[in-house]
C-alpha distance (Angstrom), angle and dihedral (degrees) to the residues before:
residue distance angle dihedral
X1 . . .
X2 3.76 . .
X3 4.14 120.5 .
X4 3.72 109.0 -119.3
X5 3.76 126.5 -156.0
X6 3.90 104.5 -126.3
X7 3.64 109.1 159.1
X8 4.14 147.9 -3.7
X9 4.07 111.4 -103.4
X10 3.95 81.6 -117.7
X11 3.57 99.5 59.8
X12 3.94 86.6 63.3
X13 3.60 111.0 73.6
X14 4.08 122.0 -147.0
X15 3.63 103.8 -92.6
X16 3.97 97.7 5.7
X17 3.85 140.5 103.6
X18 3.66 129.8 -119.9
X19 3.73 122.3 -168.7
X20 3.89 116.7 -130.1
X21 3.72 138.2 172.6
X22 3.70 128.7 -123.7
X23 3.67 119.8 -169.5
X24 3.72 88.3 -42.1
X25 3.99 90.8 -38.2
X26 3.53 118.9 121.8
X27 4.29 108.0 -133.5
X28 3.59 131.0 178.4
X29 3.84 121.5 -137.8
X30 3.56 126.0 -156.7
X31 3.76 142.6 -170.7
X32 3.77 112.8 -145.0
X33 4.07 113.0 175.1
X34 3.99 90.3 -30.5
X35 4.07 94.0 -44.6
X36 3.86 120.8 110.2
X37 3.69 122.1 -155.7
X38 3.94 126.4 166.7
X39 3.84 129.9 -145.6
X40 3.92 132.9 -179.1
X41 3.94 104.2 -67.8
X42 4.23 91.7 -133.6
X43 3.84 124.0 67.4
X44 3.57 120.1 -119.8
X45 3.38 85.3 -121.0
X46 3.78 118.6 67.0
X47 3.53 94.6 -11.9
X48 4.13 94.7 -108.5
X49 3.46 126.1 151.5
X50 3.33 112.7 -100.8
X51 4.20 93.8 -159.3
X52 4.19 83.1 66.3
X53 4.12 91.4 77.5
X54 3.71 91.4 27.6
X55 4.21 79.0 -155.7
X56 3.96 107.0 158.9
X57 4.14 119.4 154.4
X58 3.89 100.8 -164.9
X59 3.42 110.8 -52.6
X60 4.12 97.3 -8.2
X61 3.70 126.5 84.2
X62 3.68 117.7 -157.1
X63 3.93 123.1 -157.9
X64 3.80 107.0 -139.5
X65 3.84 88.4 -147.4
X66 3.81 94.8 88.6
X67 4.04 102.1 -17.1
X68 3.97 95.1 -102.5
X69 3.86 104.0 155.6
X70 3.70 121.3 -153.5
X71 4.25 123.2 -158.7
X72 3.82 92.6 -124.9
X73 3.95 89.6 -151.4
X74 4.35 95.2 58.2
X75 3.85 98.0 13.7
X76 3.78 87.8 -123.0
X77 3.69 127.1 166.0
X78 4.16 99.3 -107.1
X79 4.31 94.9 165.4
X80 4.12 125.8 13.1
X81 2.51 149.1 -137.2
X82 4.24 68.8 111.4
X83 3.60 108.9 71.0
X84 4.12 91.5 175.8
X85 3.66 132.8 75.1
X86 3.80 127.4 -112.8
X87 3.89 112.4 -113.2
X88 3.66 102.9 -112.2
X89 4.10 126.5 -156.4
X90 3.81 132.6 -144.0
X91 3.67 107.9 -105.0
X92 3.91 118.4 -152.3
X93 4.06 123.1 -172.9
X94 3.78 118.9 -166.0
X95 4.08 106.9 170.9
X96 3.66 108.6 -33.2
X97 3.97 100.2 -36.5
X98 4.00 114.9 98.9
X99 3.86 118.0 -151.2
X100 3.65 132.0 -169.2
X101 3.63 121.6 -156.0
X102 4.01 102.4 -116.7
Protein backbone atom coordinates (compact mmCIF):
# COMPACT_ATOMS: atom_id res chain seq x y z
CA UNK A 1 0.00 0.00 0.00
CA UNK A 2 1.38 3.38 -0.90
CA UNK A 3 1.18 6.51 1.80
CA UNK A 4 -0.83 9.27 0.30
CA UNK A 5 -0.64 12.91 1.20
CA UNK A 6 -4.32 13.89 2.04
CA UNK A 7 -4.31 16.90 4.08
CA UNK A 8 -2.10 19.76 6.10
CA UNK A 9 -2.15 19.11 10.12
CA UNK A 10 -3.91 22.64 10.08
CA UNK A 11 -6.75 21.86 8.05
CA UNK A 12 -7.81 19.37 10.92
CA UNK A 13 -9.06 21.15 13.79
CA UNK A 14 -8.52 19.78 17.59
CA UNK A 15 -11.51 17.84 18.25
CA UNK A 16 -13.10 18.08 14.62
CA UNK A 17 -13.59 15.96 11.45
CA UNK A 18 -12.43 16.56 8.03
CA UNK A 19 -13.65 14.55 5.13
CA UNK A 20 -10.94 13.07 2.76
CA UNK A 21 -10.75 10.74 -0.14
CA UNK A 22 -8.74 7.65 -0.49
CA UNK A 23 -8.48 6.01 -3.77
CA UNK A 24 -12.12 6.64 -4.25
CA UNK A 25 -12.82 5.86 -0.40
CA UNK A 26 -14.35 8.33 1.59
CA UNK A 27 -12.15 8.62 5.26
CA UNK A 28 -12.58 10.76 8.10
CA UNK A 29 -9.58 12.40 9.85
CA UNK A 30 -9.50 13.55 13.21
CA UNK A 31 -7.40 15.51 15.64
CA UNK A 32 -7.62 14.19 19.16
CA UNK A 33 -5.11 16.10 21.74
CA UNK A 34 -2.53 16.76 18.77
CA UNK A 35 -2.82 12.98 17.29
CA UNK A 36 -4.56 12.31 13.91
CA UNK A 37 -6.04 9.03 13.08
CA UNK A 38 -8.48 8.26 10.08
CA UNK A 39 -11.41 5.79 9.87
CA UNK A 40 -13.90 4.85 6.99
CA UNK A 41 -16.07 8.10 6.50
CA UNK A 42 -19.65 5.84 6.44
CA UNK A 43 -21.05 3.96 9.47
CA UNK A 44 -21.50 0.42 9.34
CA UNK A 45 -24.75 1.09 9.98
CA UNK A 46 -26.78 2.91 7.36
CA UNK A 47 -23.97 3.81 5.40
CA UNK A 48 -24.14 7.81 6.39
CA UNK A 49 -21.47 9.99 6.51
CA UNK A 50 -20.39 10.53 9.62
CA UNK A 51 -18.48 14.14 8.63
CA UNK A 52 -22.41 15.44 7.93
CA UNK A 53 -23.09 15.87 11.97
CA UNK A 54 -19.48 16.49 12.61
CA UNK A 55 -20.72 15.06 16.36
CA UNK A 56 -17.49 13.77 18.23
CA UNK A 57 -17.42 13.69 22.37
CA UNK A 58 -13.61 13.25 23.03
CA UNK A 59 -12.37 10.58 21.28
CA UNK A 60 -15.98 9.11 19.95
CA UNK A 61 -17.84 10.23 16.95
CA UNK A 62 -21.46 9.61 16.86
CA UNK A 63 -23.53 9.46 13.52
CA UNK A 64 -26.82 11.24 14.18
CA UNK A 65 -28.50 8.81 11.71
CA UNK A 66 -29.29 6.18 14.35
CA UNK A 67 -26.85 7.25 17.38
CA UNK A 68 -24.14 4.42 16.68
CA UNK A 69 -20.89 5.85 18.20
CA UNK A 70 -17.56 4.82 16.92
CA UNK A 71 -13.99 5.19 19.18
CA UNK A 72 -12.27 7.23 16.45
CA UNK A 73 -8.77 5.84 17.65
CA UNK A 74 -9.80 1.65 17.07
CA UNK A 75 -12.99 2.16 14.98
CA UNK A 76 -14.85 0.16 17.59
CA UNK A 77 -18.51 -0.09 18.00
CA UNK A 78 -18.95 2.22 21.44
CA UNK A 79 -23.22 2.64 21.04
CA UNK A 80 -25.63 0.46 18.51
CA UNK A 81 -27.53 0.39 16.88
CA UNK A 82 -23.83 -0.40 14.96
CA UNK A 83 -22.66 -3.65 15.98
CA UNK A 84 -19.44 -3.41 13.43
CA UNK A 85 -16.30 -1.54 13.56
CA UNK A 86 -15.21 1.30 11.29
CA UNK A 87 -12.18 0.33 9.04
CA UNK A 88 -9.48 2.43 10.36
CA UNK A 89 -6.11 3.61 8.35
CA UNK A 90 -2.49 4.13 9.46
CA UNK A 91 -1.89 7.75 9.69
CA UNK A 92 1.75 9.06 9.14
CA UNK A 93 2.82 12.93 9.73
CA UNK A 94 6.15 14.13 8.39
CA UNK A 95 6.22 18.19 8.83
CA UNK A 96 2.82 19.47 8.40
CA UNK A 97 1.50 17.03 5.56
CA UNK A 98 -0.73 13.98 6.87
CA UNK A 99 -0.71 10.71 4.81
CA UNK A 100 -2.78 7.71 4.97
CA UNK A 101 -1.60 4.51 3.74
CA UNK A 102 -4.16 3.74 0.75
Amino acid sequence: MAKIKVANVNDVAEGGLKKVDVNGEPVALFKIAGQIFATSNICTHAHCELDVSNVIHGDVVECTCHGSQFNVKTGAVVLPPATEPLKTYQVSVEGEDVFVEG
